[in-house]
N, C-alpha and C positions, 0 to 999 in steps of 0.2 A: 638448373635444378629440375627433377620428376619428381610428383607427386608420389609416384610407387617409395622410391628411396626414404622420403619423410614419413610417410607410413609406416612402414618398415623399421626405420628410427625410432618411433615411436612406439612402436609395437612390442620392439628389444628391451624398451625401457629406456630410450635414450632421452636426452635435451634437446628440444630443438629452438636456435638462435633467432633472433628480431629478424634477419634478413628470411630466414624460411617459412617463419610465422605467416610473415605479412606474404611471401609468394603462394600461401595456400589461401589466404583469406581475399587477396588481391585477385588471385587466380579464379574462384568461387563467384566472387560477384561480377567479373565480366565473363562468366561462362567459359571460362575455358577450362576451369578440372572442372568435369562431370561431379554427377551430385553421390556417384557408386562411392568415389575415392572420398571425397569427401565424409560419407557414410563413416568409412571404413577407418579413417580417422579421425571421427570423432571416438569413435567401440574403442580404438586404441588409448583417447586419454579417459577416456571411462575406465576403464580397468587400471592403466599405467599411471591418469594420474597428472597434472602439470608443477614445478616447483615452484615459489614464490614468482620469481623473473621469467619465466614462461608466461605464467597468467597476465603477465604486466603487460610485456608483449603482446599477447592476444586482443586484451583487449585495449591496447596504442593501434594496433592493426583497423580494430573493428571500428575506432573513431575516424579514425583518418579515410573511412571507407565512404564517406557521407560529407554533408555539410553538417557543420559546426555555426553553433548560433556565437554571431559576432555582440559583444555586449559592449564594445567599447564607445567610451561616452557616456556613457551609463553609470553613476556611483554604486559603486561595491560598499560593503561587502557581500558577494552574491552566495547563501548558503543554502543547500536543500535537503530534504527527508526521504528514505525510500521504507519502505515496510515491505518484507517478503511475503504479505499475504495473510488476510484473515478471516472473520465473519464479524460484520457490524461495524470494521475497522473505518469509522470517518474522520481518522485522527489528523487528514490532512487539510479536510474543511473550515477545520477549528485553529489547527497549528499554522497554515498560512499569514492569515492576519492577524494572528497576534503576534508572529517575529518581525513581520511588516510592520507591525505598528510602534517596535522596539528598535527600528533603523535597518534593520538586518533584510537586505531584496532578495526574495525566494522564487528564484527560475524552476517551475517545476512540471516536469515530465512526468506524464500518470498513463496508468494503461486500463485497459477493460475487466469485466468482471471474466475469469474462467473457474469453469468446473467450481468448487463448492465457498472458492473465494470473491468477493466482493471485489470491482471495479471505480476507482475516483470517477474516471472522466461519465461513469453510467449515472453517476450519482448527482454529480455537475451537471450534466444535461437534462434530468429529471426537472430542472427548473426552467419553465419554457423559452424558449430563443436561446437559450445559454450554447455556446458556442468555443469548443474547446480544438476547433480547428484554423491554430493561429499561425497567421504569415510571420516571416522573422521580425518584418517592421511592426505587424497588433504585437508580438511577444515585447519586442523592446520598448513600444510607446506604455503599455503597462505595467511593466517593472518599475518605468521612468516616473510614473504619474501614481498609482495605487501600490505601488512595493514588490506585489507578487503577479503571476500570472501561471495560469494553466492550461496546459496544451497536451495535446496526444502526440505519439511519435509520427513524422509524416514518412514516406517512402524516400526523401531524401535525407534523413538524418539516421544515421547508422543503420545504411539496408543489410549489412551485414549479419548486423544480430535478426532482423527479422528474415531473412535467409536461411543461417543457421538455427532461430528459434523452431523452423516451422521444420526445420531435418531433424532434428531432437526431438522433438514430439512422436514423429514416425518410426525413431529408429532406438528410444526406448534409452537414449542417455541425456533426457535431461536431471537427472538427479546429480551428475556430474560436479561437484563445488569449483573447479576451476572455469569451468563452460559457463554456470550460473552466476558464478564473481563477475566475469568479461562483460557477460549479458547487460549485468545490472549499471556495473563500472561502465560503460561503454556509453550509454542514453545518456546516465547523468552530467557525465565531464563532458558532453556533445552537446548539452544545453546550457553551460557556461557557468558551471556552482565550482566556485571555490574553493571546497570544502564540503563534508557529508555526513549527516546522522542516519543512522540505519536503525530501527526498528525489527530487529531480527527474531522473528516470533516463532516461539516451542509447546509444541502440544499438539491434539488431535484435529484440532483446527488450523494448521498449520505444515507450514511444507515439512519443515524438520520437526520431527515428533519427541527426540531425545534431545538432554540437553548435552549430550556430547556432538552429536550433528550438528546442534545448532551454534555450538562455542567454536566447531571446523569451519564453518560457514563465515561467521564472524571473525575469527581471525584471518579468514581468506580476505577478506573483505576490506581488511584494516590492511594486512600485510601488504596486498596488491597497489592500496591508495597511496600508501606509503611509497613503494617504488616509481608511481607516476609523480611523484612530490604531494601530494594532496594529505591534509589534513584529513583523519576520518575518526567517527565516534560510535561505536556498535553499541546498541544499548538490547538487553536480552529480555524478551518479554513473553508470559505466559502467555497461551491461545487455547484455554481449556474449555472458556464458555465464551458465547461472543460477549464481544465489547461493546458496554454501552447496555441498552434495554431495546432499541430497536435495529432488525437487519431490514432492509428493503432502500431502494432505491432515493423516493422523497420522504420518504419515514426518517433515514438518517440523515436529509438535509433538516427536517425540521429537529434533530437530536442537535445537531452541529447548533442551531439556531437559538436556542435554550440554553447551551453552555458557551456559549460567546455571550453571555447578559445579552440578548434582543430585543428587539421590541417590534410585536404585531396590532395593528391595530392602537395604537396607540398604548397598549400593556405593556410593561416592563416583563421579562422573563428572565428565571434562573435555571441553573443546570436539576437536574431530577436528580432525587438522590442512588437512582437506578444505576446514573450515568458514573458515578466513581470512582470506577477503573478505569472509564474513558477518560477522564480527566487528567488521573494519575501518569498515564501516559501519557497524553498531550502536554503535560507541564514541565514533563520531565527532559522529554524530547526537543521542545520551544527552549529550556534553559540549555541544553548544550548548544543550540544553533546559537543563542547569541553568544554563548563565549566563544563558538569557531568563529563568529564574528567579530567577534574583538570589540562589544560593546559591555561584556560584563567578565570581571574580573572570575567571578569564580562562582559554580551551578547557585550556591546560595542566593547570591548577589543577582544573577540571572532567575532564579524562579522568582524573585519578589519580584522582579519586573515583568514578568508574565503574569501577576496576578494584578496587579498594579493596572495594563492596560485593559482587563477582562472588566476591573471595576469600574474604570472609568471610562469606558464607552468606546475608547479608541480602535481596539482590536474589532468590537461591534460593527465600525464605519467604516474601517478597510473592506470587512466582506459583504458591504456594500455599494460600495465605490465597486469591487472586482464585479459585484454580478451586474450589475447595470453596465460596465466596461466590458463584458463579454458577451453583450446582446440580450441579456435578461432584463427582468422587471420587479422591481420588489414592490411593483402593485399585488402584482400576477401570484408572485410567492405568496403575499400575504394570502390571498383569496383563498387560496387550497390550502393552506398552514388547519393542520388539525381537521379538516375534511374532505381532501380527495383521495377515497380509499376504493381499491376496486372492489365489485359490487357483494361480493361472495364474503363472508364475516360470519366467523366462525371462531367463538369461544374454548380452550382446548383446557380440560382439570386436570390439577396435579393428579398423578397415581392413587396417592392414599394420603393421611396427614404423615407430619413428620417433619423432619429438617432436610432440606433439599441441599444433598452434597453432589448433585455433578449435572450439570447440563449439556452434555458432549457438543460441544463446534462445530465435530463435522458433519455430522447428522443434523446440527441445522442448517447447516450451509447448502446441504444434500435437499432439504424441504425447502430450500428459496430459488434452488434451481426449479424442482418441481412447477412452483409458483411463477417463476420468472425474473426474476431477484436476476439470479446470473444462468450462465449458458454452459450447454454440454459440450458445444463446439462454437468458434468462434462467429459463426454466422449466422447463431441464433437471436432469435429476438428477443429483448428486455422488455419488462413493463416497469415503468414509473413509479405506479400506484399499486402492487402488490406490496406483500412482503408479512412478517411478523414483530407485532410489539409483546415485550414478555413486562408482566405486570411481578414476575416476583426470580430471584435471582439464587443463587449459591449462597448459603447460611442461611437462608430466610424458615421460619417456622410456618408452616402451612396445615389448614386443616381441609378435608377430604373437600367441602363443597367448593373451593378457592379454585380458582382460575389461573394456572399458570403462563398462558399466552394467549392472543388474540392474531388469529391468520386472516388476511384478505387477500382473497386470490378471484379468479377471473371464471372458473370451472369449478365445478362442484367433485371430480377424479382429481384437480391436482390442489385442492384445498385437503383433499381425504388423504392422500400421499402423501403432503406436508402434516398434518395432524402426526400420521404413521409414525412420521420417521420423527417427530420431538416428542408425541407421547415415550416411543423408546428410549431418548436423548435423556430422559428426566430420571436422576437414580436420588431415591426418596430413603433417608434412614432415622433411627429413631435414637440416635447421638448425638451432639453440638456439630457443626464442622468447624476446623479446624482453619482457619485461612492463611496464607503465604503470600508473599510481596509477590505482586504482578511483576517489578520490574528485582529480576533474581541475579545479574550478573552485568557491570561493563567495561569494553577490550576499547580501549584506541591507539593512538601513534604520538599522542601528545609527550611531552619532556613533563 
């Protein structure tokens, strides 16, 4: 086979089979197609396009390109969560151990914050020594012992995708749904899940903005798992405002901490009524994992079980057990719980009085990069302790002296620049708003 001919194939519109897939992805990561041809076909399934069994292909190619976390000996059943991306999104701080706490072990692969979305492992690390760079044997002794575990992708586990992620970025096709299925397909089945709930989020905070893109997406996603044998469950979820009440690094470990029942200092804590929508997803998403688990018959039967381990502490203990198992301290946590804020605090007023209909996403997601939340490019630096908490949400009645958020940031230009960009985010009207189910639509493979 030549790379030229697959291209070209491609280009006409053709199908190309398992064996030619894996000779371009095979070929790629030991350097021998240059990275032009490559280029050039990826532009080709940008435009052209992959069919269901292409995409599958692609990404059986992109796993088998790496090492594969061995889980055997290890009790299954091993189920995990991906979210395509949010602002505020800490839904997997909180949905880990409470599926852990329901039988269900969640191997879970998270990636960094980019451009106006939030990062797990940035958010995990916010807690000091916490450590999300785990050997195959830390991965497996904590599945084994705590239920879950979380880990970043290392350069041995599908270099493929991080190969071709970092050519897509350059070459202006990662919008692509069959390249973005493989991407995501590829990490997860490479770290040993079972089975998958997707979190596919729509809105201006969000990759896919319509909900026709994001129902392409999802059924990419479902049809693809499908053809590898995997169970898959797309759950469709609004990303209009961020999730939750706080975006920032340890801001949203202490959200997670609140809505797991915690306890600081000897206090009990409950979820904020800010929190909602975080929850509403988190509940929703933790009951399909245990029915892909095979511990609840059906979402009903499954969400009183996630509510079940929140009350009674259990869900609490797992993400305790995990953070002391990954090098943290829930002394340390405590100690900054509620006062390590970087130094700059700055009150930002709603517009005018009235009823706050829209808080846009991406504009605040755009003000946390400002602050350091997340990064422009991938080697930029995080802070911990920045970020914004919004003290009032979408439908809430507001009158002009009220305070719509509170920014901490590190400079006095990139707290002014965050202010900017949510003072604009904030569309103030003098109607009721109207509210809509966060979660709007879901596609799976089940019978």
């Amino acid at each position: 086979m030549r790379a030229v001919d697959l291209i070209a194939k491609k280009r006409d519109g053709g199908s190309l089979n398992q064996r030619e897939i894996a000779f371009l992805v095979d070929g790629y990561v030991a350097a021998e197609i240059p990275e032009y041809q490559i280029s050039s076909w990826l532009m080709a399934v940008f435009f052209r396009g992959m069919s269901g069994e292409e995409t599958g292909f692609l990404t059986d190619a992109m796993i088998r390109s790496g090492t594969v976390f061995d889980l055997s000996g290890v009790p299954g059943p091993f189920v995990d969560k991906h979210s395509t991306g949010g602002v505020g999104d800490k839904v997997s701080l909180i949905l880990a151990p409470i599926v852990a706490a329901c039988g269900v072990r969640v191997p879970m692969m998270s990636g960094r914050a980019l451009g106006h979305t939030g990062g797990t492992l940035d958010k995990l690390e916010s807690m000091p020594g916490f450590s999300t760079a785990l050997s195959s044997e830390q991965f497996r002794a904590l599945l084994n012992d705590v239920g879950f575990a979380m880990t970043g992708q290392s350069k041995d586990v599908v270099p493929a995708d991080r190969l071709l992620y970092a050519l897509r970025d350059v070459t202006a096709t990662v919008e692509s749904v069959p390249l973005i299925t493989a991407s995501i397909l590829s990490k997860k089945f490479a770290e040993g899940a079972d089975a998958l709930v997707f979190d596919v989020k729509c809105g201006p905070g969000a990759f896919m903005k319509t909900e026709a893109d994001t129902r392409r997406l999802a059924e990419s996603l479902v049809n693809t798992g499908s053809a590898l044998g995997k169970k898959i469950v797309a759950v469709l979820t609004r990303m209009e405002e961020p999730l939750g009440h706080m975006v920032g690094n340890f801001l949203e470990v202490e959200e997670s901490i609140a809505c797991l029942h915690g306890s600081i200092g000897g206090r009990s804590l409950s979820p904020d009524p800010r929190s909602a929508d975080l929850m509403e997803v988190t509940r929703r998403l933790s009951a399909w994992m245990l029915v892909l688990g095979g511990v609840a018959a059906t979402v009903d039967e499954a969400t009183a079980r996630v509510d079940g381990v929140l009350e009674d502490g259990s869900a609490w203990a797992r993400f305790v057990r995990n953070v002391e198992g990954q090098g943290s301290s829930m002394e340390e946590v405590e100690k900054r719980y509620g006062t390590w804020r970087a130094p700059i605090c700055e009150r930002v007023p709603v517009p005018r009085a009235g009823v706050i209909h829209a808080i846009d996403a991406f504009a605040v997601g755009m003000a946390g990069v400002y602050l350091g939340v997340g990064r422009n490019t991938a080697a930029d630096p995080v802070h911990p302790d920045v970020g914004i908490e919004f003290h009032r949400k979408r439908g809430d009645v507001v009158s002009a002296d009220e305070a719509l958020c509170t920014i901490y940031g590190h400079t006095a230009e990139a707290v002014a620049s965050a202010r900017e960009q949510i003072t604009g985010a904030c569309e103030i009207a003098d109607t009721p708003w109207k509210p809509h189910p966060i979660v709007f639509d879901e596609i799976s493979n089940l019978e």
